[in-house]
C-alpha positions as CSV (number, residue, x, y, z in Angstrom):
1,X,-8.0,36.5,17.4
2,X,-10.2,33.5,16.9
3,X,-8.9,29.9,17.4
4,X,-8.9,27.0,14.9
5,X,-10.6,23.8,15.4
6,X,-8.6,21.0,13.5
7,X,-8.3,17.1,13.5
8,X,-5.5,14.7,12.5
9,X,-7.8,11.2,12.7
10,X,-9.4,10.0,9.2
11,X,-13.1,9.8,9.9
12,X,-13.5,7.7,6.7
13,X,-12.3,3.8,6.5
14,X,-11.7,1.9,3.9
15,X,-12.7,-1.7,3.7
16,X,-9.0,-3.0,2.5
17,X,-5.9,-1.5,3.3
18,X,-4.5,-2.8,-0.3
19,X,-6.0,-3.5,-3.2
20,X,-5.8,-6.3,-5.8
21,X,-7.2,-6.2,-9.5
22,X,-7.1,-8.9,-11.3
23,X,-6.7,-9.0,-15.0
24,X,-9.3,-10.9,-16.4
25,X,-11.6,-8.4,-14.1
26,X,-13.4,-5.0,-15.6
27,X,-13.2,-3.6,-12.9
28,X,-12.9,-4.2,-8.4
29,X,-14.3,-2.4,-5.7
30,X,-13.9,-0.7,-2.3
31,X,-16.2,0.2,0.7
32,X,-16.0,3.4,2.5
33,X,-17.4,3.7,5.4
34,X,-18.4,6.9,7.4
35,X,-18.9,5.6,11.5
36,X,-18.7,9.2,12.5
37,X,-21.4,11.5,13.4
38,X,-20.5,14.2,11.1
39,X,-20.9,14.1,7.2
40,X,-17.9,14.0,4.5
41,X,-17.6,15.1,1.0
42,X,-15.3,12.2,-0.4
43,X,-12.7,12.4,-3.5
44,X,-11.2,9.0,-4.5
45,X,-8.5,9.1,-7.4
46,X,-5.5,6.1,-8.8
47,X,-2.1,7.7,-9.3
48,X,1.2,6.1,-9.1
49,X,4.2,6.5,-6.6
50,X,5.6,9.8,-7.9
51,X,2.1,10.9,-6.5
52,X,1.1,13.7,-8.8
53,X,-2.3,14.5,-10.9
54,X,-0.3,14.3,-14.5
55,X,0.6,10.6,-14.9
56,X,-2.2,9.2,-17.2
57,X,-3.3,5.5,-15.0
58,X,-5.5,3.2,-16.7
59,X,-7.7,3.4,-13.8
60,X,-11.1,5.4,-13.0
61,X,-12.5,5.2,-9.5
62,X,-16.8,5.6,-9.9
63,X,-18.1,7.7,-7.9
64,X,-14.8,10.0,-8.0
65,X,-16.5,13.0,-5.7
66,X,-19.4,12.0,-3.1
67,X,-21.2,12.9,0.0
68,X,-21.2,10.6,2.7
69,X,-23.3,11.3,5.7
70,X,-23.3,9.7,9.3
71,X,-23.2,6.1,9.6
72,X,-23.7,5.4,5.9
73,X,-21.4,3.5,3.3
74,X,-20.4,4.0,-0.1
75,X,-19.5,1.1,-2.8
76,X,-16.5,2.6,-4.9
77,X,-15.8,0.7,-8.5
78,X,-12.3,0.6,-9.8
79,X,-12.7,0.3,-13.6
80,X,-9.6,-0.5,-15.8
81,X,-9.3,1.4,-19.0
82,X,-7.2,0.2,-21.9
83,X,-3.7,0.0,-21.5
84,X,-0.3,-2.0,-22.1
85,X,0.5,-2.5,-18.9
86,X,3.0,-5.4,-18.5
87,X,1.5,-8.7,-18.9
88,X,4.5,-11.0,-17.2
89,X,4.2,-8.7,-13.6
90,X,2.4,-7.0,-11.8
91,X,1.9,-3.2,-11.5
92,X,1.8,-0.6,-8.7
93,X,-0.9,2.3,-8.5
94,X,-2.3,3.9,-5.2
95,X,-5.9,4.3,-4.2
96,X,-6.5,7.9,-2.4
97,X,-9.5,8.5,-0.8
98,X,-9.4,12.2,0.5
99,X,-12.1,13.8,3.3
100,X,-13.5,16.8,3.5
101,X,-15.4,17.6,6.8
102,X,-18.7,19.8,5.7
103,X,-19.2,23.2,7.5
104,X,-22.3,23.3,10.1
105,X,-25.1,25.8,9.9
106,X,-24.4,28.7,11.6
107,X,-19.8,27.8,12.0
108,X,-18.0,30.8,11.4
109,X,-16.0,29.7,8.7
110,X,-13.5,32.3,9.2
111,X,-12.0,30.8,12.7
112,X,-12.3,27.0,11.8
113,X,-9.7,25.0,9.7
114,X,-10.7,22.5,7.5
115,X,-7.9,20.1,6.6
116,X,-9.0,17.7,3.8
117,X,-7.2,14.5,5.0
118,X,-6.1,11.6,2.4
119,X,-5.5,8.0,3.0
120,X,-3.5,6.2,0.4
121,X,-3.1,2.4,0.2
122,X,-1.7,0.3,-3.1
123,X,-3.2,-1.1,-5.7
124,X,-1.7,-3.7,-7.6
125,X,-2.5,-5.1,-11.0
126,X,-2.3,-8.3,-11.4
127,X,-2.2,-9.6,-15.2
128,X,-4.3,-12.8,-15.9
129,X,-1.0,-14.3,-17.2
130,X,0.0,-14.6,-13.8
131,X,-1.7,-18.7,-12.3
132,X,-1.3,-18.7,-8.6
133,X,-0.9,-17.1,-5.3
134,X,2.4,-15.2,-4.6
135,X,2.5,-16.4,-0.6
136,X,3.8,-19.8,-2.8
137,X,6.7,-17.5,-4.4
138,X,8.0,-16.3,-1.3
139,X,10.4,-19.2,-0.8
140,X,12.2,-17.8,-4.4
141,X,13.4,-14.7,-2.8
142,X,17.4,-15.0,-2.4
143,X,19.0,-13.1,0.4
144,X,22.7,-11.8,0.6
145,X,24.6,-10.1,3.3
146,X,26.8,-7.3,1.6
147,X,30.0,-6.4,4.0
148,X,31.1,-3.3,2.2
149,X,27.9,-1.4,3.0
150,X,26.2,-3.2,6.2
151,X,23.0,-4.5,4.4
152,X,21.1,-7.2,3.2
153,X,20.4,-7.5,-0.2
154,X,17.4,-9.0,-1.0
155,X,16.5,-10.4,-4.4
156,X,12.8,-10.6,-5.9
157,X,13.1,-13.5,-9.1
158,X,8.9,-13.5,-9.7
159,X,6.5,-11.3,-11.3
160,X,4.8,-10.7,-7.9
161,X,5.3,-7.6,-5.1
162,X,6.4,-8.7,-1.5
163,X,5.7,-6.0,1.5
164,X,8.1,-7.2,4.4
165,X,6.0,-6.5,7.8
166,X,9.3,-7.7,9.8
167,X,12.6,-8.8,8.6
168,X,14.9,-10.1,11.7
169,X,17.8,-11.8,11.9
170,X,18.9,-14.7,14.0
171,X,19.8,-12.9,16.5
172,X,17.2,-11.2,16.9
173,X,18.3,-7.7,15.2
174,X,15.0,-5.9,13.5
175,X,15.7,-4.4,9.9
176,X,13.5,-1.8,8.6
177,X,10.8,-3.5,6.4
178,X,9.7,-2.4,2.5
179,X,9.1,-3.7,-0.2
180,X,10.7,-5.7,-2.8
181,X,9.2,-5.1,-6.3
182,X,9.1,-7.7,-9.4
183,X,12.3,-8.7,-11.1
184,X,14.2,-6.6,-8.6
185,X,15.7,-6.3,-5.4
186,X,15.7,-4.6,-2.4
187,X,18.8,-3.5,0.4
188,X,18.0,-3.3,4.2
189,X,20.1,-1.7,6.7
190,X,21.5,-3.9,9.7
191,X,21.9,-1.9,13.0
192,X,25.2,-0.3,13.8
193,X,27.5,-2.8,15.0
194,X,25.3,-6.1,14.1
195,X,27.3,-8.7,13.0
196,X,26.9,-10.5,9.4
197,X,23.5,-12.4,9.3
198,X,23.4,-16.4,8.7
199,X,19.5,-17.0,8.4
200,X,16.7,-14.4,8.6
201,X,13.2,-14.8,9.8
202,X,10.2,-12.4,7.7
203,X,7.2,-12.6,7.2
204,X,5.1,-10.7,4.4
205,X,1.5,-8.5,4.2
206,X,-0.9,-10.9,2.0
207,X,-3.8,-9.9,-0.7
208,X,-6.0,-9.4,2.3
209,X,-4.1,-6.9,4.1
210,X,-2.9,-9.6,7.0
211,X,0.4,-10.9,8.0
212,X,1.5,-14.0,6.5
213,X,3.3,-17.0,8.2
214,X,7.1,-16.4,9.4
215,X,9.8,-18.0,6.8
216,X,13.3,-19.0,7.5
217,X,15.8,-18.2,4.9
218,X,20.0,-18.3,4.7
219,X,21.9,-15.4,4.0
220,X,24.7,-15.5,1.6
221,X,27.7,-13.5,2.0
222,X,28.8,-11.2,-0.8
223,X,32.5,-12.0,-2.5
């Protein structure tokens, strides 16, 4: 019985681990980058969350299949196709770039396994309605502790997405981090047996990918 050769590691990287395109733009763009030694047929694709191949996106990545050998890069264009998106908030899509490893001369084919690996970051549209930068929005979010079900509410009053990379608590409790869409809100979970919040500290992933600076808000109790 041959043996299977497999890997679990992305070879390609991207050059932004989210992406922003603006409204008044035709189109963005992404770098993917091939540092291995081996060469890579590349499939890039926008979909939304539910993460299936039938939702029509107004998005077309160019090229959409490539070959990218050792060492080399490849400049990936986003263009927008007509739509009606929402022009008061922003919009959520996901970037996938999936790698295929090519088959050496001379592998037997029939004892190797080739797993086609995806990575999958967000995409957000940002309509050119929308003046300024969300990092200035972030003190708008309202925060309320909820007894009856041991979380914290919190509340998202602008047009903008906000991607918690730590929520914790005065006393130091860690909730699990997400993210809080436009308009909406979002509940965290407090540890078993941690007691009702006064003030959290967060902080938030920026347009760049980075971690923005640590805010301070209360935390209202719900009557």
């Amino acid at each position: 019985m041959g043996c299977m050769a497999s890997t679990s590691h992305a070879a390609l990287v991207l050059s932004a681990t989210r992406i922003v395109h603006e409204g008044d733009q035709r189109s963005t763009s992404v770098m993917i980058r091939n540092p291995s030694q081996h060469t890579y047929a590349a499939q890039t694709w926008v979909n939304t969350a539910a993460d299936d191949t039938t939702t029509a996106v107004p998005f077309m990545p160019s090229p959409g299949l490539f070959r990218l050998d050792p060492g080399k890069d490849q400049l990936v264009r986003i263009n927008s196709l007509p739509h009606t998106l929402p022009d008061d908030r922003e919009s959520l899509f996901f970037f996938n770039l999936q790698e295929i490893p090519q088959a050496k001369p001379g592998d037997d084919t029939s004892n190797v396994l080739s797993i086609a690996l995806r990575t999958r970051i967000k995409l957000f549209h940002r309509p050119k309605a929308l003046k300024g930068e969300p990092q200035k929005r972030i003190g708008e979010l309202a925060w309320q502790w909820l007894p009856a079900t041991g979380e914290v509410r919190v509340t998202n009053p602008t047009p903008y997405h906000f991607t918690f990379r730590q929520v914790l608590t005065a006393q130091g409790e860690r909730l699990q981090p997400g993210m809080v869409e436009p308009f909406a809100d979002l509940r965290l979970r407090l540890p078993e047996g941690a007691s009702a919040p006064l003030h959290v500290r967060f902080s938030t992933i920026n347009d760049y990918g980075g971690t923005g600076e640590l805010h301070t808000a209360s935390v209202t109790t719900e009557q």
